[in-house]
C-alpha positions as CSV (number, residue, x, y, z in Angstrom):
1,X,-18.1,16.2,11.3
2,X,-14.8,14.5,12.0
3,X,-13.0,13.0,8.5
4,X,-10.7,10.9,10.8
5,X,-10.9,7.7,12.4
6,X,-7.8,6.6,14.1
7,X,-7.0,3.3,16.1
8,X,-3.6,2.0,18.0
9,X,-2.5,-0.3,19.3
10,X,-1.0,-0.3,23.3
11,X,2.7,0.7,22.4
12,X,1.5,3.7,20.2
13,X,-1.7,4.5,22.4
14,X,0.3,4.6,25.7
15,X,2.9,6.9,23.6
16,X,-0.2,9.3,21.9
17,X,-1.6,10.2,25.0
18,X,1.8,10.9,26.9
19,X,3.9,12.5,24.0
20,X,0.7,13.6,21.6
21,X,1.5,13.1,17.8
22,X,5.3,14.4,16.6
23,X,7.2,13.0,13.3
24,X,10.1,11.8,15.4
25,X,7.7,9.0,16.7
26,X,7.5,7.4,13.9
27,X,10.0,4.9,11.7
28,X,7.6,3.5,9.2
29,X,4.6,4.3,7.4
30,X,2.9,1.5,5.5
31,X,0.5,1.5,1.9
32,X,-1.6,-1.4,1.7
33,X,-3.1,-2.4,-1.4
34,X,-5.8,-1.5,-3.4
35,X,-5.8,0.4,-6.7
36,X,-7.6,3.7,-6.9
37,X,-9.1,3.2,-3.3
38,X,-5.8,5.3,-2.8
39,X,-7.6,8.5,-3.7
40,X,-9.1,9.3,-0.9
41,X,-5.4,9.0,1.4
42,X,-4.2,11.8,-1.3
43,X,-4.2,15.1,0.6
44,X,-2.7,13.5,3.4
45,X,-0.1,12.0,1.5
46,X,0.8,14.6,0.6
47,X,0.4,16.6,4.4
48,X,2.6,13.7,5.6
49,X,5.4,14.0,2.6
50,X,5.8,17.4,2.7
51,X,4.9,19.3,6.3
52,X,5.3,16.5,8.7
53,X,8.5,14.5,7.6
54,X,9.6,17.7,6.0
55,X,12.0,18.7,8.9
56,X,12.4,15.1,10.4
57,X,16.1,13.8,9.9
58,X,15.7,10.0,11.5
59,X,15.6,7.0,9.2
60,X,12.3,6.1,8.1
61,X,11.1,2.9,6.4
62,X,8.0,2.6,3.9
63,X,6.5,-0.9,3.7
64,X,4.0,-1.1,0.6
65,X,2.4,-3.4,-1.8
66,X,0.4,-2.7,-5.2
67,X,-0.6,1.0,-5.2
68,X,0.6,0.8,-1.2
69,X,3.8,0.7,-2.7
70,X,3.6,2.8,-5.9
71,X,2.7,5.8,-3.6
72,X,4.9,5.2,-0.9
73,X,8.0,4.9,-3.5
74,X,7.4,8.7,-4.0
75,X,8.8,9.5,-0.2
76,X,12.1,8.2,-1.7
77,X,12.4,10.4,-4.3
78,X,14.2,14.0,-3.9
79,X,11.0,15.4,-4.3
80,X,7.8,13.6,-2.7
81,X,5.5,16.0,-3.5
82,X,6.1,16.1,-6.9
83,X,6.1,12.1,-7.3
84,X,3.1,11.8,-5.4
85,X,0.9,14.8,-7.7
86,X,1.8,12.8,-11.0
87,X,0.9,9.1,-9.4
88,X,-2.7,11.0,-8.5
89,X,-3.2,13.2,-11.9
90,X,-2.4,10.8,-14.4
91,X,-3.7,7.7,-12.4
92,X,-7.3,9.2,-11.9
93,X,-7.0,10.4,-15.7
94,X,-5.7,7.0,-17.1
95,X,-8.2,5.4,-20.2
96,X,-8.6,2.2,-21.5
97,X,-10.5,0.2,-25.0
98,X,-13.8,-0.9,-24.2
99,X,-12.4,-4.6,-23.3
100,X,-8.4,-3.7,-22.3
101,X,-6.7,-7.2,-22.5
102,X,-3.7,-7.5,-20.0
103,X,-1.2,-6.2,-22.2
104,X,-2.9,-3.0,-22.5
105,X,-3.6,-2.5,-18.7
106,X,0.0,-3.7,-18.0
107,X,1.5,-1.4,-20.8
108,X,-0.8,1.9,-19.4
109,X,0.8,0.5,-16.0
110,X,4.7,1.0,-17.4
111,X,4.0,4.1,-18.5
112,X,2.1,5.4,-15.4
113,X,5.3,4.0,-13.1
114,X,8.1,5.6,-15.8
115,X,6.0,9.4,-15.6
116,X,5.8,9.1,-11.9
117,X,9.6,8.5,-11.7
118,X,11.0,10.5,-14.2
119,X,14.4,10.2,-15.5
120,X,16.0,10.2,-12.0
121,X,13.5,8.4,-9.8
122,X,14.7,4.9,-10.1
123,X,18.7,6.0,-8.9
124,X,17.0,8.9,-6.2
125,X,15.1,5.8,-4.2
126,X,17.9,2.9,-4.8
127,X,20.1,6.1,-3.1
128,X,18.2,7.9,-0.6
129,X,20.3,7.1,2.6
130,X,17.4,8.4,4.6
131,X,14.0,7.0,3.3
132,X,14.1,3.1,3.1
133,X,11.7,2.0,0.9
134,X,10.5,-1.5,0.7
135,X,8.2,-2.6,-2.0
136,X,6.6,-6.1,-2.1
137,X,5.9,-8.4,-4.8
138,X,5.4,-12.1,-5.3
139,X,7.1,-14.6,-7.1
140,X,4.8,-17.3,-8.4
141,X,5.0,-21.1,-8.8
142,X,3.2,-23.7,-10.5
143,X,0.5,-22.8,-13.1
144,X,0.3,-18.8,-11.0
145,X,4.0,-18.3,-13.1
146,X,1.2,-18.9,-16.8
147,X,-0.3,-15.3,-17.9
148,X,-2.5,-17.6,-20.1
149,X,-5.7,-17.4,-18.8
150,X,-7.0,-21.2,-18.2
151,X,-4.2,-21.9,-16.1
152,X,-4.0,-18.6,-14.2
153,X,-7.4,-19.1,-13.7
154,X,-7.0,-22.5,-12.7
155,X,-3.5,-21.7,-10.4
156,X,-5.9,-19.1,-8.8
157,X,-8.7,-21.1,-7.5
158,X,-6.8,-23.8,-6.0
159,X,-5.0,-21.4,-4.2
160,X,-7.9,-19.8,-3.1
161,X,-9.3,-23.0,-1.9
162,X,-6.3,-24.1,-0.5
163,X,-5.9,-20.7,1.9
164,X,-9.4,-20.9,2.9
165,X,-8.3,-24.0,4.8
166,X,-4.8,-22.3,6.1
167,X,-3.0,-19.2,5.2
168,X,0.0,-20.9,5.3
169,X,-0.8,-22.6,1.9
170,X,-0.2,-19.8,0.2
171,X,3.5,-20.6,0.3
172,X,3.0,-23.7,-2.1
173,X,1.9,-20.6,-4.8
174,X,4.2,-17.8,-3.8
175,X,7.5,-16.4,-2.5
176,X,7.5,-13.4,-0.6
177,X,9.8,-10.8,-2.4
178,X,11.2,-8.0,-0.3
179,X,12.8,-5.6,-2.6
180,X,14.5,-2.6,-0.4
181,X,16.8,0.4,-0.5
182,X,19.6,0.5,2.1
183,X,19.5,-2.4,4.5
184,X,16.3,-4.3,4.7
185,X,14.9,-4.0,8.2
186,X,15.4,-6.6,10.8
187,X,11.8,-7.5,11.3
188,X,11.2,-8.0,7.5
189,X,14.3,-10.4,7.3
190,X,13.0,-12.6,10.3
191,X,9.7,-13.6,8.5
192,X,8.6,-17.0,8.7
193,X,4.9,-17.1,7.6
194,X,6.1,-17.4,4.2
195,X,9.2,-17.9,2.7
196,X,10.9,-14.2,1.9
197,X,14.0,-13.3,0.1
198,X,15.3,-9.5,-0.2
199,X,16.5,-8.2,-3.1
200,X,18.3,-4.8,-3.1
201,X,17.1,-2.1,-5.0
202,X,18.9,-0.9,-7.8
203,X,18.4,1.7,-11.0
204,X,18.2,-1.0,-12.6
205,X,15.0,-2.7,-10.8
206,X,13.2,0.2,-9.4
207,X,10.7,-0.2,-12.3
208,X,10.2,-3.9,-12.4
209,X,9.7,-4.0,-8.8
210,X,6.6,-1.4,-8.6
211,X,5.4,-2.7,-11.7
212,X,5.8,-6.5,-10.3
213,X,3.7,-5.0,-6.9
214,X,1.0,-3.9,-8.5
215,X,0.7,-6.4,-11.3
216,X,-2.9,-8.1,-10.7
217,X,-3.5,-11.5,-11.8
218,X,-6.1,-11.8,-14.8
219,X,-5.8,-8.3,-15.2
220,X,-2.2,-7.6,-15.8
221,X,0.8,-9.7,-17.3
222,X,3.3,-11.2,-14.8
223,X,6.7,-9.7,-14.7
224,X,9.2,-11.9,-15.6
225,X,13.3,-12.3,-14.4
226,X,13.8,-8.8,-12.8
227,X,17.5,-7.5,-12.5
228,X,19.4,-9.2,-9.4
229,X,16.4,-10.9,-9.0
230,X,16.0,-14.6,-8.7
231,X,14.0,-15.7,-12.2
232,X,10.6,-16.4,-12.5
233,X,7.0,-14.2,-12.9
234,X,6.2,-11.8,-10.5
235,X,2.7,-11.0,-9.4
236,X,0.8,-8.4,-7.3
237,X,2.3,-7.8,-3.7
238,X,-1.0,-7.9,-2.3
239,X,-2.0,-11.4,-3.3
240,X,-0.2,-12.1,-0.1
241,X,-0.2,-8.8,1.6
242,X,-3.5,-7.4,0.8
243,X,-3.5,-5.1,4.3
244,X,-0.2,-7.0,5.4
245,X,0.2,-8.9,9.0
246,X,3.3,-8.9,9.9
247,X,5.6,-7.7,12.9
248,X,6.8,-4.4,11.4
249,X,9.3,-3.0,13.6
250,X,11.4,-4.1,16.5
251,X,11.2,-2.2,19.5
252,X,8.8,0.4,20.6
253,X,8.9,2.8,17.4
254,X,5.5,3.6,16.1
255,X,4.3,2.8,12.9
256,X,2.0,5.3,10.7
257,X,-0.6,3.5,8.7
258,X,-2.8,5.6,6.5
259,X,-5.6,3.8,5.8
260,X,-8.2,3.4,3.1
261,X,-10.7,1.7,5.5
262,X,-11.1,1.0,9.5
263,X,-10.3,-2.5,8.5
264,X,-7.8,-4.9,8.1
265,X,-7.6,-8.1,5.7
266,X,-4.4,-9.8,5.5
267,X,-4.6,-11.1,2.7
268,X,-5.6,-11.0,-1.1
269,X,-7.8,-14.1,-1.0
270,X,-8.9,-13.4,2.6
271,X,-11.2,-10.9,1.4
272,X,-14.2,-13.5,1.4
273,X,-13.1,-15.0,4.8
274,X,-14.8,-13.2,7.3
275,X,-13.3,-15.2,10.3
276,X,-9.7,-14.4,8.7
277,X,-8.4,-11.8,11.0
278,X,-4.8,-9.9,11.6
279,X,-2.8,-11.0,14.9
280,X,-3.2,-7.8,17.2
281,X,-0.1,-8.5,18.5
282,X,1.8,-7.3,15.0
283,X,-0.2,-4.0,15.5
284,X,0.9,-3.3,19.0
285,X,2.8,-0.2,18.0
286,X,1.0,1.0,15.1
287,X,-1.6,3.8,14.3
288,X,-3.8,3.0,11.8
289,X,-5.6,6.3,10.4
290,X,-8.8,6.0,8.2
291,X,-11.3,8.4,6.8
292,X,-14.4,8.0,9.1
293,X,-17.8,6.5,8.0
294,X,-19.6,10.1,8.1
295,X,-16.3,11.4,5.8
296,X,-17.1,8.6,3.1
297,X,-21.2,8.8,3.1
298,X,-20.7,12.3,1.9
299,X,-18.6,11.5,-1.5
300,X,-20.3,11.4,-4.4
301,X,-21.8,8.0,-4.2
302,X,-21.4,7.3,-0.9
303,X,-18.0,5.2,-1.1
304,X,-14.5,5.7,-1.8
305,X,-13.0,4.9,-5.4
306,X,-12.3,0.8,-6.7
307,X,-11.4,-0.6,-10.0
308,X,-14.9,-1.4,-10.7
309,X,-15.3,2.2,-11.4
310,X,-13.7,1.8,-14.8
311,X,-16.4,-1.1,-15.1
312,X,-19.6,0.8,-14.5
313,X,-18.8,4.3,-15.1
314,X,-18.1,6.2,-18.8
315,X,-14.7,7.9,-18.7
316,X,-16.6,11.6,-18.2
317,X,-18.5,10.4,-14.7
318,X,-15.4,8.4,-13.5
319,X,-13.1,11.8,-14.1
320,X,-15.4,13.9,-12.2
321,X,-16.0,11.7,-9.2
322,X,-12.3,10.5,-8.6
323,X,-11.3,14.4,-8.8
324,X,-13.8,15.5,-6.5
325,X,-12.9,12.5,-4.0
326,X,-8.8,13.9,-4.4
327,X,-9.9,17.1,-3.3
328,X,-12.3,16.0,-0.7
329,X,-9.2,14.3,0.8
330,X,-7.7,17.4,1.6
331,X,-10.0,17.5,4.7
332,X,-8.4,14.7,6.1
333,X,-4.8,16.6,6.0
334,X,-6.5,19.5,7.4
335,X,-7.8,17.6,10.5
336,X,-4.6,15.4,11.0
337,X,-2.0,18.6,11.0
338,X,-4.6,20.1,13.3
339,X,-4.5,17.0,15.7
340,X,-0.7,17.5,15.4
341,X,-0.3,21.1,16.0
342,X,-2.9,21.1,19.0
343,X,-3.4,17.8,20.1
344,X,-7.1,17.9,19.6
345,X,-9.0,15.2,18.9
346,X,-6.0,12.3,20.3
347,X,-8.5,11.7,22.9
348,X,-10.9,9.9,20.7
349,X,-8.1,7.2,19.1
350,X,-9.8,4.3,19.8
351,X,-8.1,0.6,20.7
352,X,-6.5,-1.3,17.7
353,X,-8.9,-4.1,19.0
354,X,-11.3,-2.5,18.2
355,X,-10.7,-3.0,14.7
356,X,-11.1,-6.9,15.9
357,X,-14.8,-6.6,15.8
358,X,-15.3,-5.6,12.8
């Protein structure tokens, strides 16, 4: 049974079958969105931290939002492996009263983002001159800036309504908030779908930012005035960039995009919208790489993790299934480093556009 599903798009394709897969390819490796859904990318996280960009020395970006960017902050830190085994342990451990209000979840959130960076963490990715790490959040506007929950409610479906006519709306709700170490990349700075500002990283803002990312509306509290940030409330990163769709890189460098599913929605409120699809053309040098269908039938319940899990399971079953699903994901490191060490398997990626149909 093969774990792996991967797709490209023509730039990366054309350079897979003529080069096969090597570190140096790549300049950026992207997290998209969604919560404990992460779980089942673990092991190869942690393949890709450690073995594979272990002995690289070119710059490489990370581009996440929400948990896409929580788990991609820990390639800045001075040591990834480390970062990335406290994200999983005390994530897939974390507990909450029987109805959390958004203070609790929020406050459980702080605490998750200050163990997984330690005393150092903030100053080791606001400093790493090799790792650039780019972390997405969104400002809101209008009633979206209220954590009271009429109005955020009320903010919410008007957006919603609104983007279902034109993603393009989404800018009368949100700003686009780049925060990044080093020099923001060109590509991110030429955005136009939506207004987008960078913000440097600093100690003093590492924590707001990933906090601000992963901050879900009617679940957590807002963020409010981070340091050398403009003011306002920040909200989840994925509201806008769920799966992202964006031109990521300039040139023919390949982007690595582990990936939860063989799927892509752009954004947050596009998850209803069926005929809401990713432009191709911002994939064109990216491989997307996904456990395959056969890989998730054979978890324990058939799927991969989601927040509903805290819903509809009691703490004891939740523990046991999202353990079993980060060691399961093992297998997917296992059959990646193999691809990369002989090549097998390249063969099979299939067309980005394939991804099109879905």
């Amino acid at each position: 049974m093969s774990a792996l599903q991967l797709y490209a798009g023509p730039t990366a394709l054309r350079t897979l079958q003529r080069d096969g897969l090597q570190a140096e390819q790549f300049r950026m490796i992207v997290g998209a969105s969604g919560g404990p859904k992460w779980f089942v990318l673990y092991g190869l996280d942690r393949y890709l931290f450690g073995d594979f960009f272990a002995n690289s020395r070119h710059q490489l970006a990370t581009l996440g939002s929400s948990a896409g960017a929580w788990r991609l902050a820990c390639l800045g830190l001075a040591d990834p492996l480390a970062g990335i085994d406290r994200l999983a342990w005390h994530y897939s451990r974390q507990t909450y009263s029987a109805k959390p209000l958004m203070h609790e979840i929020s406050s459980e959130a702080r605490k998750l983002v200050d163990i997984v960076l330690g005393a150092h963490g903030a100053a080791e990715i606001a400093k790493n001159s090799r790792v650039g790490v780019h972390i997405v959040a969104d400002r809101a506007r209008g009633l979206l800036r209220s954590d009271r929950k009429p109005l955020l409610l009320g903010g919410l479906a008007l957006c919603a309504a609104a983007n279902a006519l034109s993603r393009r709306s989404l800018r009368l709700s949100f700003e686009r908030i780049l925060f990044h170490s080093g020099a923001p990349l060109s590509s991110l700075t030429r955005l136009h779908d939506m207004p987008t500002r960078s913000v440097p990283l600093t100690e003093d803002n590492v924590r707001e930012a990933l906090l601000a990312s992963g901050s879900i509306p009617m679940v957590m509290e807002g963020v409010r005035n981070i340091p050398g940030a403009p003011p306002g409330v920040y909200r989840d990163g994925g509201i806008v960039d769920y799966h992202f769709d964006m031109p990521f890189l300039d040139g023919n460098a390949l982007v690595l995009y582990p990936h939860f599913y063989p799927h892509l929605t752009p954004g947050w409120f596009d998850k209803a919208l069926r005929w809401r699809r990713v432009n191709p053309a911002n994939f064109h040098n990216v491989l997307l790489v996904a456990p395959s269908s056969e890989f998730v039938r054979r978890l324990p319940y058939g799927k991969i993790p989601d927040r509903k899990d805290f819903e509809t399971m009691d703490d004891k079953t939740r523990f046991a299934y999202w353990q079993t699903v980060l060691a399961e994901s093992v297998r997917l490191a296992e059959q990646f480093a193999h691809m990369v060490e002989t090549g097998a398997g390249l063969e099979h990626i299939k067309p980005f556009t394939e991804i099109m149909n879905r």
